[in-house]
Every structure is written in structure tokens, then in C-alpha cells.
N, C-alpha and C positions, 0 to 999 in steps of 0.2 A: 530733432531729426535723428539722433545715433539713438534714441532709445526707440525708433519704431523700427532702425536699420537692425538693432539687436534683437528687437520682437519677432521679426520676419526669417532671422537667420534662428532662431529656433526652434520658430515652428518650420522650415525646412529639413532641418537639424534632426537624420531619424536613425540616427546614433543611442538614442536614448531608447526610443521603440523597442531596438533590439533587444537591449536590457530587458525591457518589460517583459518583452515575449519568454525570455532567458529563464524569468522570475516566476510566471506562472506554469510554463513544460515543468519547471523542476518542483514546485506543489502540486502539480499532478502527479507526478509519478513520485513524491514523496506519501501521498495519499494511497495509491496505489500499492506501496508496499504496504505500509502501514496496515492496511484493508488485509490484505493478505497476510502477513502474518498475525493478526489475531484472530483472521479465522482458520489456520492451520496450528497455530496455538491452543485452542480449545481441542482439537482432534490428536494434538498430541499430549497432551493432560487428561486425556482420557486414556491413551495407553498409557502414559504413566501409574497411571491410576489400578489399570488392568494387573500391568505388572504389580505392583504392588502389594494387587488381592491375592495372585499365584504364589509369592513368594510367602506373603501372612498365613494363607489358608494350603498350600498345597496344590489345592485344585486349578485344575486347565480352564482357562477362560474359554467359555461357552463361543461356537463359530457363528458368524452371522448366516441368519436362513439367505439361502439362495434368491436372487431375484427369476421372478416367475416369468417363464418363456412367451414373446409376444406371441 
């Protein structure tokens, strides 16, 4: 009898839920950065990059053509 009083008071028990909820918000938004900066890491290893070329060669990095008017 005290081990099915133990079983029912745990699955009552939503103490532990919260945890879980706790556990996956924070692998979302640890995933979320993560996403983000690897893809603003590539964008900025290309200016690095740019810089780079200017100071090796001199020359001005070429400007991006304009986006064309709807």
C-alpha cells in the first residue's frame, strides 16, 4: 500500500515538469544562438577576408551592385 501511495504522489508531483519545461526553453534558445552565430560568423569572415585583400593588394573592395527597384 505505501508504494502505490508513493506512485500516485509522484505522478501528482509536477515539480519535476517544470524542470523539464526549464530543460528544453533553455536547448531551444541555446540552439537558437548557436544558429545565429554561425551564420553571422560566415559573414563576418568574409569581411575579414575583404579586409585582408585591401591591406595585401591596396585596392578598395569592389561595392555590392544595388538591389534593383520593385
Amino acid at each position: 500500500m505505501l508504494i502505490l501511495k508513493e506512485m500516485i504522489r509522484l505522478l501528482n508531483d509536477e515539480e519535476g515538469l517544470t524542470t523539464v519545461e526549464y530543460a528544453i526553453a533553455g536547448a531551444l534558445v541555446a540552439s537558437a544562438v548557436v544558429l545565429a552565430f554561425s551564420n553571422l560568423g560566415v559573414q563576418v569572415g568574409g569581411r575579414v577576408q575583404d579586409l585582408a585583400t585591401v591591406v595585401e593588394t591596396g585596392a578598395p573592395i569592389a561595392a555590392p551592385a544595388p538591389a534593383p527597384a520593385p
